[in-house]
C-alpha positions in Angstrom: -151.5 -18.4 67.6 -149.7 -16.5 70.0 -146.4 -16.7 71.0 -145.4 -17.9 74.9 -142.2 -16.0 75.5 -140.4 -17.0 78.2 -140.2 -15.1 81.7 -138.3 -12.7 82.2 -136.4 -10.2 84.5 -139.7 -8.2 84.9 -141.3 -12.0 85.8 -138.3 -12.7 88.2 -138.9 -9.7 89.9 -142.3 -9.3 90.6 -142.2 -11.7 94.2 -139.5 -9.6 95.0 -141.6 -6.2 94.5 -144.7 -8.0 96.4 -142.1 -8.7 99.2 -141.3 -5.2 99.1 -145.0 -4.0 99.2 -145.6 -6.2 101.9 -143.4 -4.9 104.2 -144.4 -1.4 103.6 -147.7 -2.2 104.3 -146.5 -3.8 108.0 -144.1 -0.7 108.7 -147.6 1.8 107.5 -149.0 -0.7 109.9 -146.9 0.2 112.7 -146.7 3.2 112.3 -150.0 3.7 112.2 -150.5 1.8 115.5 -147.9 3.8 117.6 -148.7 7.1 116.4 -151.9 7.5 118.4 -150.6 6.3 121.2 -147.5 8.2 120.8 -148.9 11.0 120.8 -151.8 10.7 123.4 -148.8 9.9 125.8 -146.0 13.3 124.2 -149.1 15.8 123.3 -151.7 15.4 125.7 -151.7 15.4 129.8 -155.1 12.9 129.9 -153.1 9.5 129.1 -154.2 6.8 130.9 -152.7 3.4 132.0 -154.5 1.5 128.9 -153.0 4.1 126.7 -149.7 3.0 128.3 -150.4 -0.7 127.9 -151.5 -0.1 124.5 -148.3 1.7 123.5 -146.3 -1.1 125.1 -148.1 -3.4 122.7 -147.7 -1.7 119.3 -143.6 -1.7 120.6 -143.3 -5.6 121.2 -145.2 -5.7 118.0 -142.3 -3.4 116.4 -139.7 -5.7 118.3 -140.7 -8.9 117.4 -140.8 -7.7 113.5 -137.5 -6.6 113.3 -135.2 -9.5 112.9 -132.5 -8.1 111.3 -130.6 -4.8 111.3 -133.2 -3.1 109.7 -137.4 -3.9 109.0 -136.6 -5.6 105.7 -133.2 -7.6 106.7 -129.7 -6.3 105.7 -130.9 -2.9 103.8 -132.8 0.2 104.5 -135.9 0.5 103.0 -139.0 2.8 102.7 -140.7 0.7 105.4 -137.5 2.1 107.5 -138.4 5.6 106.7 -142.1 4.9 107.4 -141.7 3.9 110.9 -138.6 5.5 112.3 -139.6 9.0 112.8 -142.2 7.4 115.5 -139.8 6.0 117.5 -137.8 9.3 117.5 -137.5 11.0 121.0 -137.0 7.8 122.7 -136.3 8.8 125.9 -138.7 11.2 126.3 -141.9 8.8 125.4 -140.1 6.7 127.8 -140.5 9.3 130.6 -143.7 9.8 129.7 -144.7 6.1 129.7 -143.2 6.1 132.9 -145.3 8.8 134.7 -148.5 7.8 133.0 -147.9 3.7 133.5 -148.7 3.2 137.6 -147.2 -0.2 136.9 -143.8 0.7 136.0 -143.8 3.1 139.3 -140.2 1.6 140.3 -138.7 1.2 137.0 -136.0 3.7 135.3 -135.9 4.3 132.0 -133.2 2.1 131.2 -134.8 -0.7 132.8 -137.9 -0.1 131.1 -135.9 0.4 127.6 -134.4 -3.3 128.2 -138.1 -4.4 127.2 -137.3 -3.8 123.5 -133.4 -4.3 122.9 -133.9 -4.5 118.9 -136.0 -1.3 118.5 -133.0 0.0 120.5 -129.8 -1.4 118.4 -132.4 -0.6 115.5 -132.8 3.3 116.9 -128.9 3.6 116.9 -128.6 2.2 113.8 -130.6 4.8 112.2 -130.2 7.1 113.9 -126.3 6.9 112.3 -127.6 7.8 109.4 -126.4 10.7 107.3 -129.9 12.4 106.6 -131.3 11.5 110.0 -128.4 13.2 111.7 -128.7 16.6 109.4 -132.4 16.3 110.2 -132.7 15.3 113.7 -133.9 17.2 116.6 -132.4 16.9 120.6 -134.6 15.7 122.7 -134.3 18.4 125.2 -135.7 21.1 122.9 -138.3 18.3 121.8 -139.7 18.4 125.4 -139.3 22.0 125.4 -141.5 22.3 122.5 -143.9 20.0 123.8 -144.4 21.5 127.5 -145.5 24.6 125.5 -148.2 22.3 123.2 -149.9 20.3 126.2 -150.0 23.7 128.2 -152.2 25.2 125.5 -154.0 22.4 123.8 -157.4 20.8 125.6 -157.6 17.4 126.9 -157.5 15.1 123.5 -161.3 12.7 122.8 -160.4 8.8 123.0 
């Protein structure tokens, strides 16, 4: 007859690692939800107001799932390094969300940014970060670099 042995460490830890696989899953999620968008609205010049809409949506999405400092709570996590780098060049998807949404016609960008106050303390946060400062790019040269793209690349298929 075998032998029942009792759990474990491995057993203890195994709703922590389905915790953790869970919430990579939502940031891949997310990410995977904005980056279309994103980059209909920063590569293409044929965005359209449901694009815009759209994009707004996969944000409050973003917003309403981070409850703490970062997407998992109190620590960093792969689900942070999943979705970040589509919320980079903030202000400039705000510009274009701007131009391209006919709604938002008298907003600024800071008004418009107000919409999503914990992807922004979540964007500073990270943005803090040691690798993500060696590794980051200005915004400025961003938009430069993207002028150059939409001049040359055809109108993108929905």
């Amino acid at each position: 007859m075998p032998t029942v042995k009792p759990p474990g460490v491995l057993h203890a830890l195994i709703p922590a690692a389905h915790a953790v696989s869970r919430a990579n899953e939502t940031a891949t999620h997310m990410a995977r939800a904005i980056a279309h968008l994103r980059y209909k609205l920063c590569y293409t010049s044929d965005s359209t107001k449901a694009d815009a809409d759209a994009f707004k949506v996969a944000l409050s999405n973003i917003e309403k799932a981070l409850t703490g400092p970062y997407l998992m709570g109190e620590k960093l996590s792969l689900a942070d390094l999943a979705l970040f780098p589509f919320l980079n060049a903030w202000d400039l998807m705000m510009g274009r969300l701007l131009k391209v949404d006919s709604g938002a016609a008298g907003d600024s960008l800071k008004t418009l940014d107000s919409q999503w106050p914990n992807i922004l303390k979540y964007r500073q946060l990270m943005s803090q970060q040691p690798f993500v400062m060696k590794n980051a790019f200005q915004d400025d040269a961003y938009a430069e670099f993207l002028e150059t793209r939409i001049a040359k690349k055809p109108a993108a298929k929905s």
